[in-house]
N, C-alpha and C positions, 0 to 999 in steps of 0.2 A: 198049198192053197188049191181048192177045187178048181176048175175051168169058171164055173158060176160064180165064187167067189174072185175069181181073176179077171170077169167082167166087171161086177161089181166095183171093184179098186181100179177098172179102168174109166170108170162111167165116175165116179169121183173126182179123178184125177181132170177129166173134160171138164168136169165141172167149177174146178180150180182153175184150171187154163180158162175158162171162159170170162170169172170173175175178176185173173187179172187181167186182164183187159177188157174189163167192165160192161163188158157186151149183156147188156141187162137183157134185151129178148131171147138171148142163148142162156144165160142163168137161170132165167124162170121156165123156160124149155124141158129142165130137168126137176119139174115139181108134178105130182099128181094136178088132176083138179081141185081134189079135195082135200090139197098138203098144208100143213099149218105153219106157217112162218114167225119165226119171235126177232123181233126187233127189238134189239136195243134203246132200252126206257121207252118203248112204246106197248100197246097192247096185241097180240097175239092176233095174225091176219090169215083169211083161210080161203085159199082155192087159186089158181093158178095168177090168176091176172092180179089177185092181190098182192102176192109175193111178187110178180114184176115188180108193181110198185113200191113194194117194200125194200127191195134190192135195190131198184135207180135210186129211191132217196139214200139208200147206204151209199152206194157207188159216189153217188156226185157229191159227198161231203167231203168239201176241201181237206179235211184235218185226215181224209183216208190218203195215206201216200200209196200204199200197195197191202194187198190181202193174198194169202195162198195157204194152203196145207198140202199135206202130204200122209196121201195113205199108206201105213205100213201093215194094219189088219183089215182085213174082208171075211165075213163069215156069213153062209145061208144055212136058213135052218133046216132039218130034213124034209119039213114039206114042201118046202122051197116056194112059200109064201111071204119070204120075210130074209131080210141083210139087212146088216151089220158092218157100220165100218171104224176105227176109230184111225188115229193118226196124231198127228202134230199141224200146230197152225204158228 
């Protein structure tokens, strides 16, 4: 894995750590302004402070006991405009 891709899988991983422990201004932290967030059975929200809110409403649903993944691929593309992660959740 490149150095950039080894960022990448780290900046995921914070990302995961941050969710489980549902620290929602640190979750939405790790979004563009203009990232598109899909919530489940809801419609598709777009730009930083939305996805906050999109996330606290996930977070704070009792029926969530705990959420994590874990990256095991990170790839950038050669222009190195664009990653790639996938994993297990």
């Amino acid at each position: 894995m490149s150095p950039a891709a080894k960022a990448l899988a780290k900046l995921d991983d914070d990302w995961s750590a941050a969710a489980q422990k549902k620290n929602v201004p640190l979750v939405a932290s790790f979004y563009a302004d203009d990232a598109q967030v899909y919530p489940p059975n809801e419609p598709t929200v777009v730009g930083r402070a939305a996805a906050e809110e999109a996330w606290g409403a996930m977070l704070r649903d009792p029926a969530l006991i705990t959420i994590s993944w874990k990256t095991i691929h990170a790839e950038i593309s050669s222009s190195g405009e664009m990653g790639v992660t996938s994993g297990s959740y």
